[in-house]
C-alpha positions as a Python dict, from the first residue, in 0.01 Angstrom:
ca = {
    (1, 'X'): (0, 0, 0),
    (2, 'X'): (119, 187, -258),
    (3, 'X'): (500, 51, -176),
    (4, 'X'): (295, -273, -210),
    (5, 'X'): (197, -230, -557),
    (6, 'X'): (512, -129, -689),
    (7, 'X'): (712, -419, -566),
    (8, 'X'): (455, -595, -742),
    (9, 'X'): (509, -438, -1095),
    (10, 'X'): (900, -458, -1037),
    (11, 'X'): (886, -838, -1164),
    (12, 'X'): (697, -785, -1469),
    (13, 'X'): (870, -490, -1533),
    (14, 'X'): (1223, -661, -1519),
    (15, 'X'): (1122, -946, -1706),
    (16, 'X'): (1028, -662, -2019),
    (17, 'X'): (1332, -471, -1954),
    (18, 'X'): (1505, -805, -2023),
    (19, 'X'): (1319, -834, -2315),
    (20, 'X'): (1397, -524, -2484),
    (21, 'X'): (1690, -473, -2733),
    (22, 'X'): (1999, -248, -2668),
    (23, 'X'): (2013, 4, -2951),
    (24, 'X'): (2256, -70, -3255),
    (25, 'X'): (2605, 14, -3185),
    (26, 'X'): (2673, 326, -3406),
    (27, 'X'): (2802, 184, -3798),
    (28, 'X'): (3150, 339, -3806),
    (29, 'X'): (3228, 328, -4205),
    (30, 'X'): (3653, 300, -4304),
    (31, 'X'): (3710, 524, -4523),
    (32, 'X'): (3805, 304, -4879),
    (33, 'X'): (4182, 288, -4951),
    (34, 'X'): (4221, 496, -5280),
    (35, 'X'): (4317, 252, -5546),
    (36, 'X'): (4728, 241, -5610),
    (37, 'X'): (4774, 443, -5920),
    (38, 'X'): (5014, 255, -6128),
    (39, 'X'): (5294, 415, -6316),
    (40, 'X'): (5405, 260, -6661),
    (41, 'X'): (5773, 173, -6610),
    (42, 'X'): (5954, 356, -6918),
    (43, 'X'): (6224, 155, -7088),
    (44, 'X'): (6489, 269, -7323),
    (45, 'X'): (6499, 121, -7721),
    (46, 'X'): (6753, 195, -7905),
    (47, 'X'): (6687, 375, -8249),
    (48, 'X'): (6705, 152, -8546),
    (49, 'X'): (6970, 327, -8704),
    (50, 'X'): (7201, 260, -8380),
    (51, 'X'): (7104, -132, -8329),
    (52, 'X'): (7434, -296, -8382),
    (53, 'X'): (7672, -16, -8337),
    (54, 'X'): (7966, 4, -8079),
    (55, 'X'): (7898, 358, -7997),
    (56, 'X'): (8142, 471, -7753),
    (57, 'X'): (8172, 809, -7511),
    (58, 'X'): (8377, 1100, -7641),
    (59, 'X'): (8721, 1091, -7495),
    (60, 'X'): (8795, 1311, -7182),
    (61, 'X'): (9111, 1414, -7299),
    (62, 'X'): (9248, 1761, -7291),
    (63, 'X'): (9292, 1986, -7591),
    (64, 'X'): (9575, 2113, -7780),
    (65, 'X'): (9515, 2282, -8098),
    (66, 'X'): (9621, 2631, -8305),
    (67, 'X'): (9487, 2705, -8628),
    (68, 'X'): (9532, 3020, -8827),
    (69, 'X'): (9283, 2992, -9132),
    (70, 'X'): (9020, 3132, -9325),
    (71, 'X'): (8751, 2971, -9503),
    (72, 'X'): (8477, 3024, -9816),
    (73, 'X'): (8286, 2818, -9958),
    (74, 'X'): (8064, 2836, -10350),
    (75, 'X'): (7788, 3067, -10186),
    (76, 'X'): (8031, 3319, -10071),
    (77, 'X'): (8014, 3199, -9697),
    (78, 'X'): (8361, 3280, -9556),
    (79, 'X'): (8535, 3310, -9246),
    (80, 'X'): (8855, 3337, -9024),
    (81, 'X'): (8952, 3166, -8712),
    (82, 'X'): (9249, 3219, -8530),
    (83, 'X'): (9286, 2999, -8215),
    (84, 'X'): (9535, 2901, -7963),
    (85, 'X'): (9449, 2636, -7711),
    (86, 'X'): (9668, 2434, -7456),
    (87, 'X'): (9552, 2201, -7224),
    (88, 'X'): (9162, 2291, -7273),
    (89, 'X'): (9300, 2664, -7197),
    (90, 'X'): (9207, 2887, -7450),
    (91, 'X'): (9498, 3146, -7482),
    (92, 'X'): (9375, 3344, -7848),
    (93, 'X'): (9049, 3324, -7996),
    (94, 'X'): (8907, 3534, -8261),
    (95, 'X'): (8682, 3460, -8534),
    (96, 'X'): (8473, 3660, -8789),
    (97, 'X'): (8187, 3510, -9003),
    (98, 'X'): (8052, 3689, -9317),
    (99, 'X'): (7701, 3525, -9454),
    (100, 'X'): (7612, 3692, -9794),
    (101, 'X'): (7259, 3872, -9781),
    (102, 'X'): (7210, 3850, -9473),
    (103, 'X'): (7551, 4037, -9271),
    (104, 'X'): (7873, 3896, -9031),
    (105, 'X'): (7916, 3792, -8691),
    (106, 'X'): (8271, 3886, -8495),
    (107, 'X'): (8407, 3692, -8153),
    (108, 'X'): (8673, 3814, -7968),
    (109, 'X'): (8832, 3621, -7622),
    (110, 'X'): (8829, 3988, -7491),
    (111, 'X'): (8490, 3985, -7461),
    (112, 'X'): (8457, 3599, -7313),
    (113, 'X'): (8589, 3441, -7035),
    (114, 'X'): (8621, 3064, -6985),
    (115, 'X'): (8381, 2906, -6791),
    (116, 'X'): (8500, 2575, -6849),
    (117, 'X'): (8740, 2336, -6963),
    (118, 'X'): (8763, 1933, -6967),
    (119, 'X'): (8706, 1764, -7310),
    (120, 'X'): (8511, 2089, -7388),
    (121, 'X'): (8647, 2450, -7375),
    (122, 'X'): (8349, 2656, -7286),
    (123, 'X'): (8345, 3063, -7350),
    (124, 'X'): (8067, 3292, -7189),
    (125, 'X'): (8061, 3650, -7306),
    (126, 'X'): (8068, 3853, -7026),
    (127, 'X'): (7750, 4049, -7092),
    (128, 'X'): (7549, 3815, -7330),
    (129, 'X'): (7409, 3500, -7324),
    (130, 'X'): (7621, 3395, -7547),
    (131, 'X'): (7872, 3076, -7534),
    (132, 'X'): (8106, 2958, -7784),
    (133, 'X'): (8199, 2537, -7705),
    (134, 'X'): (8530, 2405, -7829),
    (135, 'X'): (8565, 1992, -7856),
    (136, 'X'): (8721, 1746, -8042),
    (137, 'X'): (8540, 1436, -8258),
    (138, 'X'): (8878, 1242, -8423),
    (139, 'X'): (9097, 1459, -8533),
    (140, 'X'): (8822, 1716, -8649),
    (141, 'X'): (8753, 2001, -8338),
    (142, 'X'): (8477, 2204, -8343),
    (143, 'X'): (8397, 2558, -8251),
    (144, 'X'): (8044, 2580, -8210),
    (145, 'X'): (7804, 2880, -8141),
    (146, 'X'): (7517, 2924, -7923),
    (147, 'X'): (7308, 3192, -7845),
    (148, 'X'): (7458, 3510, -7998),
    (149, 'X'): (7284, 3698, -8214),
    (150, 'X'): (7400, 4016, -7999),
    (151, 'X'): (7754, 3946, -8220),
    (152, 'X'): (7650, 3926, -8526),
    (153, 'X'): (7460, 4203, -8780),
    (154, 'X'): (7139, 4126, -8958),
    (155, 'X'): (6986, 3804, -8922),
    (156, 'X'): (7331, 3665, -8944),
    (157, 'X'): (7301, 3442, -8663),
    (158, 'X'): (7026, 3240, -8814),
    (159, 'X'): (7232, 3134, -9035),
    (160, 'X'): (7626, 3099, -8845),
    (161, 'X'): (7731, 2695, -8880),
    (162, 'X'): (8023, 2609, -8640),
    (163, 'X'): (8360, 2636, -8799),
    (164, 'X'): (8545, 2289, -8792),
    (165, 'X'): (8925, 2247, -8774),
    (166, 'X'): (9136, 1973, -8910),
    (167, 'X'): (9367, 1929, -8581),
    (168, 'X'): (9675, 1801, -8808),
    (169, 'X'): (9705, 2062, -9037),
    (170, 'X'): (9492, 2345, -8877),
    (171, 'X'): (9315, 2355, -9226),
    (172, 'X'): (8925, 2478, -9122),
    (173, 'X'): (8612, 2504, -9281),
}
């Protein structure tokens, strides 16, 4: 009897289990994409004072120049530079500086070695920091100074210009 009675709730029972809702399939949330960060694109302008100029790259052509000359100028700034360079090959180099109040600086190619050569003749001291750049703008070359107050006295440095050559007549300044 009692195998009676359950048969007897299996229909109702069905008919509720029919009824009845699955539970909700679990809410899987996608992470949000992070929003594309964009970059402002930069774009070169010429400066105003170049607008309308042919500006052109400095010539890659070797150097050749020799100068023996000193310099001074109304302030007592003076200086010597004697320099022999063929090729971009610097074969003599000295030069000594004198800047009133304030003491000299001295360069010797005994104390550099070249660490370059091209359209630029580039000297490194050999236990300094210091470099001394050769190159050529018309017919004007420059011997330029950087980083060497180790070769100078005083606060000399501060105040060393680069000496300029005039490549014709080995005149400097």
């Amino acid at each position: 009897m009692l195998q009676r009675s359950l048969f007897a709730l299996l229909p109702p029972l069905l008919v509720l289990a029919g009824c009845a809702t699955p539970p909700p399939p679990p809410v899987v949330v996608a992470p949000e994409p992070e929003p594309e960060v964009v970059k402002p694109t930069l774009e070169s302008q010429p400066l105003k004072h170049l607008l309308g100029r042919n500006l052109k790259p400095m010539a890659d052509v070797p150097i050749t120049a020799k100068a023996k000359c000193s310099f001074r100028d109304q302030t007592g700034y003076r200086g010597q530079l004697s320099l022999k360079m063929k090729n971009t090959t610097v074969e003599q180099f000295a030069a000594a500086v004198t800047i009133p109040k304030h003491g000299s600086c001295s360069f010797d190619l005994k104390q550099f070695q070249q660490t370059a050569s091209g359209s630029i003749a580039v000297l490194s001291h050999k236990e300094t920091e210091c470099t001394v750049r050769m190159w050529t703008q018309g017919r004007q070359l420059t011997v330029g100074f950087n980083n060497c107050p180790q070769q100078c006295s005083g606060e000399s440095f501060d105040y060393l210009w680069p000496i300029l050559v005039d490549a014709k007549s080995g005149r400097c300044s």
